[in-house]
C-alpha positions in Angstrom: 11.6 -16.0 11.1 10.0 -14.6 8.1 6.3 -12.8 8.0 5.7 -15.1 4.9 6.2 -18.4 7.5 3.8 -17.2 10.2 0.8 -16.4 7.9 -2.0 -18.6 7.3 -1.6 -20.4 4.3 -4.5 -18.8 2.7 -5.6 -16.5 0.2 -5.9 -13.6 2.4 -3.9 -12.4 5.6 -5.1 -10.5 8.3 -3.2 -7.8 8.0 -4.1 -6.9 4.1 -8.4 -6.9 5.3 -7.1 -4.4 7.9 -5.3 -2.1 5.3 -8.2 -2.8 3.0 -10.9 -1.4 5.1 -8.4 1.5 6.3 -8.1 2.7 2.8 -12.4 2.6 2.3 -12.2 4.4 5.3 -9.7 7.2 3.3 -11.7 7.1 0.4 -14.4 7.4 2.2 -13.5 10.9 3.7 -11.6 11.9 0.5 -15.6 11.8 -1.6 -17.2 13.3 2.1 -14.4 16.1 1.5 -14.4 16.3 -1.8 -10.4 15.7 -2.4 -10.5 14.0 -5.8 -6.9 12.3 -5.3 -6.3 8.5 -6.1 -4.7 5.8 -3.3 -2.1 3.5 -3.9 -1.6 0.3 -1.6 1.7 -1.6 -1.8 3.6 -3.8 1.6 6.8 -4.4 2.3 6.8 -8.0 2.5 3.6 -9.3 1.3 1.5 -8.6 -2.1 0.5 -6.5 -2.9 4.4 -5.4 -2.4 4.9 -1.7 -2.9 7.1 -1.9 -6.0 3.5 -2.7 -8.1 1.5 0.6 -6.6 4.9 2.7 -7.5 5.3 1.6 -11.3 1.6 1.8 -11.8 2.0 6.1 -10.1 4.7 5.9 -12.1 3.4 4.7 -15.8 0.5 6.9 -14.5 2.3 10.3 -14.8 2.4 10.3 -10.9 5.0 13.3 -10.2 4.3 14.1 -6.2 2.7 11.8 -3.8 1.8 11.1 0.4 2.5 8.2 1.9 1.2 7.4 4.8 3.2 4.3 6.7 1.3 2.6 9.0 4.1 0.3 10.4 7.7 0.8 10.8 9.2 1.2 7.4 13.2 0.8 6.3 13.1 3.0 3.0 16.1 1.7 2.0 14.9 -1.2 1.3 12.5 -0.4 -1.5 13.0 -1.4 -4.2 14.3 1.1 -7.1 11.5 2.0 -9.5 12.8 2.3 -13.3 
């Protein structure tokens, strides 16, 4: 079965308004701290998929970035970025 099959069929899913208020949560704490560093979102199934955040880093003169994987992650399956 497919993630795309078991989500509601509307304009949002559950899981992205999690990961949404997780990264105001990070941002959050980056101003408190005063780390001036910008966040990326991407998925691995669902949009935003991750190949979109890595092209935009990458058009962006992004050289070295974190990543921080909430879920269990294959990395061979991302897609290549050219």
């Amino acid at each position: 079965m497919e993630v795309a099959s078991i989500l509601p069929r509307e304009d949002h899913s559950p899981i992205n308004e999690t990961e949404r208020r997780l990264i105001a949560a990070i941002e959050q704490e980056f101003k408190k701290h005063g780390v001036n560093m910008p966040l990326y979102w991407g998925n691995r199934q669902l949009d935003p998929a991750a190949a979109g955040p890595l092209k935009q880093m990458q058009s962006e003169g992004i050289r070295r970035a974190a990543a921080l994987y909430d879920s269990a992650l294959d990395l061979n399956r991302l897609p290549p970025v050219s």
